[in-house]
PyMOL commands that place a pseudoatom at each C-alpha (Angstrom):
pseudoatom trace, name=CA, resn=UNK, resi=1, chain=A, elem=C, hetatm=0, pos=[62.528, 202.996, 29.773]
pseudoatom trace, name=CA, resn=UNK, resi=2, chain=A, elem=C, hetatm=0, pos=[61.399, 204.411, 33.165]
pseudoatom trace, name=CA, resn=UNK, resi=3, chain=A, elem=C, hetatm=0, pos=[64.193, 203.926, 35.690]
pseudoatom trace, name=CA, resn=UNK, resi=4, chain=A, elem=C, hetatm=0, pos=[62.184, 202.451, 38.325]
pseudoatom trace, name=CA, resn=UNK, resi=5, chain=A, elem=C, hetatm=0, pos=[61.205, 199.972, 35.665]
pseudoatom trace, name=CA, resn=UNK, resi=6, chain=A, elem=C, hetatm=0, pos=[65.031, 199.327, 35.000]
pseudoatom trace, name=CA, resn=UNK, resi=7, chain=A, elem=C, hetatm=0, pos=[65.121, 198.925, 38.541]
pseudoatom trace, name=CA, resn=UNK, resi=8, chain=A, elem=C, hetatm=0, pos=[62.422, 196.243, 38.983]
pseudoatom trace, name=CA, resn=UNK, resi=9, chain=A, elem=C, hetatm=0, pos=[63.906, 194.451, 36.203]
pseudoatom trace, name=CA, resn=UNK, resi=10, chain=A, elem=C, hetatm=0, pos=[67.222, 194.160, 37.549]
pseudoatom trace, name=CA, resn=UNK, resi=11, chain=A, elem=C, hetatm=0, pos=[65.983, 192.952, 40.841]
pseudoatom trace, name=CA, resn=UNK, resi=12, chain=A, elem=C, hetatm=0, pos=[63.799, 190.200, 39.319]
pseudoatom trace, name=CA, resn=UNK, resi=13, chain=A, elem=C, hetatm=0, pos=[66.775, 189.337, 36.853]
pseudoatom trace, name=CA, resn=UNK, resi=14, chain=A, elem=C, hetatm=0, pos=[69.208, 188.765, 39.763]
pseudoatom trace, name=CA, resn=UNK, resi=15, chain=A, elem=C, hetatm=0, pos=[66.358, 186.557, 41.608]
pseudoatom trace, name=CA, resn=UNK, resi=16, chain=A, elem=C, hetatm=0, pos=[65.655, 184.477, 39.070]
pseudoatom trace, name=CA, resn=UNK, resi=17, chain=A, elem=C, hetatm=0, pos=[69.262, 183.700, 38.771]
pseudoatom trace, name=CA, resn=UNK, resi=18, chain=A, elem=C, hetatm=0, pos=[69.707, 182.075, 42.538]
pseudoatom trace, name=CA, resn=UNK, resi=19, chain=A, elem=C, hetatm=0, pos=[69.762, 178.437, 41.914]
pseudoatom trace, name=CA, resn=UNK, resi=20, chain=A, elem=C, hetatm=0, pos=[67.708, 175.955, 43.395]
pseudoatom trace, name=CA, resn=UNK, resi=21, chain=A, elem=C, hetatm=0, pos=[69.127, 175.057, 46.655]
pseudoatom trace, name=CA, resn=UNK, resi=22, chain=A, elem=C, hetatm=0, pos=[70.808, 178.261, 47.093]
pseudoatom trace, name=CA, resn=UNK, resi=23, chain=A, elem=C, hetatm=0, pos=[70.011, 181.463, 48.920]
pseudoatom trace, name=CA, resn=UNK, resi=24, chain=A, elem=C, hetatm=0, pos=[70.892, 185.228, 48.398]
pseudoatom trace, name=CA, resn=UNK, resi=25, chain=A, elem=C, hetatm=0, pos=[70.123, 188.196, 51.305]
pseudoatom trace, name=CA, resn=UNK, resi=26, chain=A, elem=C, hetatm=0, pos=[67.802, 191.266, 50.387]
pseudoatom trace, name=CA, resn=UNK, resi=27, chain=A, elem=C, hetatm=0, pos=[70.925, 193.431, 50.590]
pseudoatom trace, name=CA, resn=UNK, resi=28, chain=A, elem=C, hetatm=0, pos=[72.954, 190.783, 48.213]
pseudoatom trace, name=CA, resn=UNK, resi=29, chain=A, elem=C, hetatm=0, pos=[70.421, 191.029, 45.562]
pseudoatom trace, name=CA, resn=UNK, resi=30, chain=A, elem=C, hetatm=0, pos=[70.444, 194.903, 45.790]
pseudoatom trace, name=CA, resn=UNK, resi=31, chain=A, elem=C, hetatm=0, pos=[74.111, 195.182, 45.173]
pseudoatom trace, name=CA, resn=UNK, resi=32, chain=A, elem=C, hetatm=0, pos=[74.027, 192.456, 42.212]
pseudoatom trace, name=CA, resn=UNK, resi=33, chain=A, elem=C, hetatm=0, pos=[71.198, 194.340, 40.771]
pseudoatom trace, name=CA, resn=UNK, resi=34, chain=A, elem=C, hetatm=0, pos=[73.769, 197.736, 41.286]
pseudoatom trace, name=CA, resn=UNK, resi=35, chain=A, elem=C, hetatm=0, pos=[71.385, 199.248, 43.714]
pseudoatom trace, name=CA, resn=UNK, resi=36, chain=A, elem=C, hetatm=0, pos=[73.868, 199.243, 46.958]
pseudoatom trace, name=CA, resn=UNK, resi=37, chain=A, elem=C, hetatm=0, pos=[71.879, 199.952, 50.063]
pseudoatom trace, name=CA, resn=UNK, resi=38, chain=A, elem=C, hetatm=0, pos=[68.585, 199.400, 48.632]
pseudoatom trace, name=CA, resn=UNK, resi=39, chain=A, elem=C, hetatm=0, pos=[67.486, 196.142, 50.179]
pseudoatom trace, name=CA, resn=UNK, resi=40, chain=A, elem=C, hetatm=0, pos=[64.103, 197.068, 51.457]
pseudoatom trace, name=CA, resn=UNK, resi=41, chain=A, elem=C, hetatm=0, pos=[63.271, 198.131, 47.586]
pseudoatom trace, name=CA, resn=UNK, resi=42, chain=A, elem=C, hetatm=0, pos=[64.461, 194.447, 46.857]
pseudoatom trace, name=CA, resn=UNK, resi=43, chain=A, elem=C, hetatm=0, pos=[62.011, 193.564, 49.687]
pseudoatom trace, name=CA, resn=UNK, resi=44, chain=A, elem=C, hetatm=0, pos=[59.089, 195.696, 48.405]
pseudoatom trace, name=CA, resn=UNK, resi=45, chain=A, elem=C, hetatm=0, pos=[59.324, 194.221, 44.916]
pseudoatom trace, name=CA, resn=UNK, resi=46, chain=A, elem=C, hetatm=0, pos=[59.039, 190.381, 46.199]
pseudoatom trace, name=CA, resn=UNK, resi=47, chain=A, elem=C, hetatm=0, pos=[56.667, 191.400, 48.712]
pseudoatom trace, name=CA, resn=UNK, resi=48, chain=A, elem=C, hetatm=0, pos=[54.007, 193.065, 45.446]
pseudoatom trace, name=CA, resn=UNK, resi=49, chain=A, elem=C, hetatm=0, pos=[54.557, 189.795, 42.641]
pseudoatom trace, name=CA, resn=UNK, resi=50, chain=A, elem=C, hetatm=0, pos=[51.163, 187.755, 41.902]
pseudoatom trace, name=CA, resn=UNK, resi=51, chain=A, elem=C, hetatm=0, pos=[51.252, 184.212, 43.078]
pseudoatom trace, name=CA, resn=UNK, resi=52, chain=A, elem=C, hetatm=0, pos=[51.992, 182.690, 39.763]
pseudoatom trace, name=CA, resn=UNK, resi=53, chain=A, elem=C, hetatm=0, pos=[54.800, 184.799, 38.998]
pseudoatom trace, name=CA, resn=UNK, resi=54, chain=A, elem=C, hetatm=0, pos=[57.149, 182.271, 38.564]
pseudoatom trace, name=CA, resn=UNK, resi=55, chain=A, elem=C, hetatm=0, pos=[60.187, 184.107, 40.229]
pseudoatom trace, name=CA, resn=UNK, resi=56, chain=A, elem=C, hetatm=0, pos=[61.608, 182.499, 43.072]
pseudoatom trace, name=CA, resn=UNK, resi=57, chain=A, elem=C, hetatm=0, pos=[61.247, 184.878, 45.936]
pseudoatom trace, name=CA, resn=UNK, resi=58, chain=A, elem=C, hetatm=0, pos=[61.328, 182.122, 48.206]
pseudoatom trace, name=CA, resn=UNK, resi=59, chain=A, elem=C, hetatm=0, pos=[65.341, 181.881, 47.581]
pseudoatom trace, name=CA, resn=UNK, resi=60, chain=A, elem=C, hetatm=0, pos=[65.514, 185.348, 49.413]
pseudoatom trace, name=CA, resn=UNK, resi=61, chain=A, elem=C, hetatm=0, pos=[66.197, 185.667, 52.882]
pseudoatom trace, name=CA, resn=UNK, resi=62, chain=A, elem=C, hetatm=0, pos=[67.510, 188.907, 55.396]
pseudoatom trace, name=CA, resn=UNK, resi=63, chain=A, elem=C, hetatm=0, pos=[70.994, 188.726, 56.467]
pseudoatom trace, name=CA, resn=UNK, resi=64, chain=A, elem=C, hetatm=0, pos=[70.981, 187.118, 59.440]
pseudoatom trace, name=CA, resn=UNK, resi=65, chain=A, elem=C, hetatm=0, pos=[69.775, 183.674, 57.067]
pseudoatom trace, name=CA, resn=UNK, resi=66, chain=A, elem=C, hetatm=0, pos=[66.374, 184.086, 58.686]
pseudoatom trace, name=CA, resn=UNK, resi=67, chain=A, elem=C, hetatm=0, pos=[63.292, 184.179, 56.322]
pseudoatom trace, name=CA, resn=UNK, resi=68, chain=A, elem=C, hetatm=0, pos=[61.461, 187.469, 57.122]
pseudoatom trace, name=CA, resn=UNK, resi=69, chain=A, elem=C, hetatm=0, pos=[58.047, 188.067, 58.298]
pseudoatom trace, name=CA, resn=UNK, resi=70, chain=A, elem=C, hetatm=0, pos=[55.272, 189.371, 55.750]
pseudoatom trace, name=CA, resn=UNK, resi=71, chain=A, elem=C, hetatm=0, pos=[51.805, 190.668, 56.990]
pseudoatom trace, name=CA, resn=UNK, resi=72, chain=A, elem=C, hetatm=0, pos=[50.202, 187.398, 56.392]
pseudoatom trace, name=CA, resn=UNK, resi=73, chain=A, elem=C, hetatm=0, pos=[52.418, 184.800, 58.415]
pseudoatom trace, name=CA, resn=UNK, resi=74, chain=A, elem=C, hetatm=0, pos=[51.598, 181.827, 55.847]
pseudoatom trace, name=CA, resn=UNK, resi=75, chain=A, elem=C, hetatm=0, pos=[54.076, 183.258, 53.291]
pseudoatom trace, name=CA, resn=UNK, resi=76, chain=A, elem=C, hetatm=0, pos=[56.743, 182.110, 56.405]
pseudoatom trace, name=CA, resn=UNK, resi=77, chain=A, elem=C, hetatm=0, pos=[55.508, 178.706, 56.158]
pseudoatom trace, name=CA, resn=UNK, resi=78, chain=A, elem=C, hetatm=0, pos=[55.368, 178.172, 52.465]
pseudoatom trace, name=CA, resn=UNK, resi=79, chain=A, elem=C, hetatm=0, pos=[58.595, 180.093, 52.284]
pseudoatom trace, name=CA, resn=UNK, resi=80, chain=A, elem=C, hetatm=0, pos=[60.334, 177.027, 54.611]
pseudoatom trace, name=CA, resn=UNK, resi=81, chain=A, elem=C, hetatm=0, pos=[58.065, 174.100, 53.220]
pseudoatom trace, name=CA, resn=UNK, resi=82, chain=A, elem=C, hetatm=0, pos=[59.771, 175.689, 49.333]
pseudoatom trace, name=CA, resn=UNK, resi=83, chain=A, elem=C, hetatm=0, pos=[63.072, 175.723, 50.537]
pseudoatom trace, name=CA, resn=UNK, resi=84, chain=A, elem=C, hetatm=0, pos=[63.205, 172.311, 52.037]
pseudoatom trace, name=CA, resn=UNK, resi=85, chain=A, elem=C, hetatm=0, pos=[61.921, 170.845, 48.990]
pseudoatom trace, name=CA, resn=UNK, resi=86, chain=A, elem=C, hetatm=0, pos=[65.034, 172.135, 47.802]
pseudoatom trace, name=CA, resn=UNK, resi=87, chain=A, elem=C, hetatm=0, pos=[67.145, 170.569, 50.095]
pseudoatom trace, name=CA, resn=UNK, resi=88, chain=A, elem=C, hetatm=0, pos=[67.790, 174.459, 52.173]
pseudoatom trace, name=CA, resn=UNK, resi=89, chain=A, elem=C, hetatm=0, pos=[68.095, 173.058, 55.834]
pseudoatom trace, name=CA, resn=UNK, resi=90, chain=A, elem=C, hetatm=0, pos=[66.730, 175.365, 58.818]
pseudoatom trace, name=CA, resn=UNK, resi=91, chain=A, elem=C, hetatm=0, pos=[67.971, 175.123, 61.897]
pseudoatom trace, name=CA, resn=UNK, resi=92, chain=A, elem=C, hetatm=0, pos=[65.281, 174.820, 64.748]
pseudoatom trace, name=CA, resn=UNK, resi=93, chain=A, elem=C, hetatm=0, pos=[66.015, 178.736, 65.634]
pseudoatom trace, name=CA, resn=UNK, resi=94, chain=A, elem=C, hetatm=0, pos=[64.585, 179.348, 61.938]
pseudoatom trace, name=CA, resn=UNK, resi=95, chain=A, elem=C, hetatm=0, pos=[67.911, 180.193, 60.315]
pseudoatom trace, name=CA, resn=UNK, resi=96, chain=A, elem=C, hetatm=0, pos=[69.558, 178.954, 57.483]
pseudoatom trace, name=CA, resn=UNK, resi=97, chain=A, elem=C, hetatm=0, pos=[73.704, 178.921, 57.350]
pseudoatom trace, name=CA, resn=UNK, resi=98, chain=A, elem=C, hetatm=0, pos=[74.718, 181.405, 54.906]
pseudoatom trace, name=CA, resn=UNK, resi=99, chain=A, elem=C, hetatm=0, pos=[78.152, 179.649, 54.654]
pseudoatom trace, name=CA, resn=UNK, resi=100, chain=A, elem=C, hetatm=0, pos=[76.688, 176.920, 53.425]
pseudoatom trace, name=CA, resn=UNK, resi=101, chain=A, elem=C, hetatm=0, pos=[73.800, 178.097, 51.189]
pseudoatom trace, name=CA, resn=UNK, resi=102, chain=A, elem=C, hetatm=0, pos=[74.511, 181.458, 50.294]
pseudoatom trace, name=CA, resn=UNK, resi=103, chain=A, elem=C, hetatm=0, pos=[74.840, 181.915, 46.559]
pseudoatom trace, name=CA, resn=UNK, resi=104, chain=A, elem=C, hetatm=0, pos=[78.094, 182.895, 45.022]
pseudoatom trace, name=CA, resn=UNK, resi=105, chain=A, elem=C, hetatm=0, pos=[77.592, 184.035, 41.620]
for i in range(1, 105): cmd.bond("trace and resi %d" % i, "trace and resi %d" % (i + 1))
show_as sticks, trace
zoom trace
């Protein structure tokens, strides 16, 4: 298997673990998916799914609990409107209280 295969897989494993109602950071999901320091790959592989993927990329947010801006702005939106649903609160500042939310595995 091609490494950066393994790699993808890992990171799409450890998403599709985060519970509804719970959040993980870019850089959390790197270390779960043993690649330490490589959140922006993390970021990369959300960032290229299809639409009907099924993985729940919406559960990932950067580390200060904010969601983060992709190229197209609506992503932001349907991001929050997905989280809600799942009863993720936002503060009016956009951020969501890791304490709270973050998941523990």
């Amino acid at each position: 298997m091609n490494l950066s295969l393994r790699k993808y897989d890992a990171i799409l494993a450890t998403v599709q673990s985060i519970p509804a109602g719970k959040v993980a950071t870019y850089g959390q999901i790197a270390t779960l998916a043993d690649l330490p320091g490589r959140a922006r790959l993390v970021g990369t592989v959300l960032n290229k799914l299809p639409q009907d993927s099924g993985v729940p990329w919406h559960r990932v947010v950067n580390a200060k609990g904010e969601i983060s801006f992709r190229g197209d702005g609506e992503s932001v939106t349907e991001q929050e409107i997905l989280l809600t649903e799942e009863g993720v609160e936002l503060s009016p500042q956009g951020r969501i209280r890791l304490g709270e939310y973050r998941w523990e595995p």
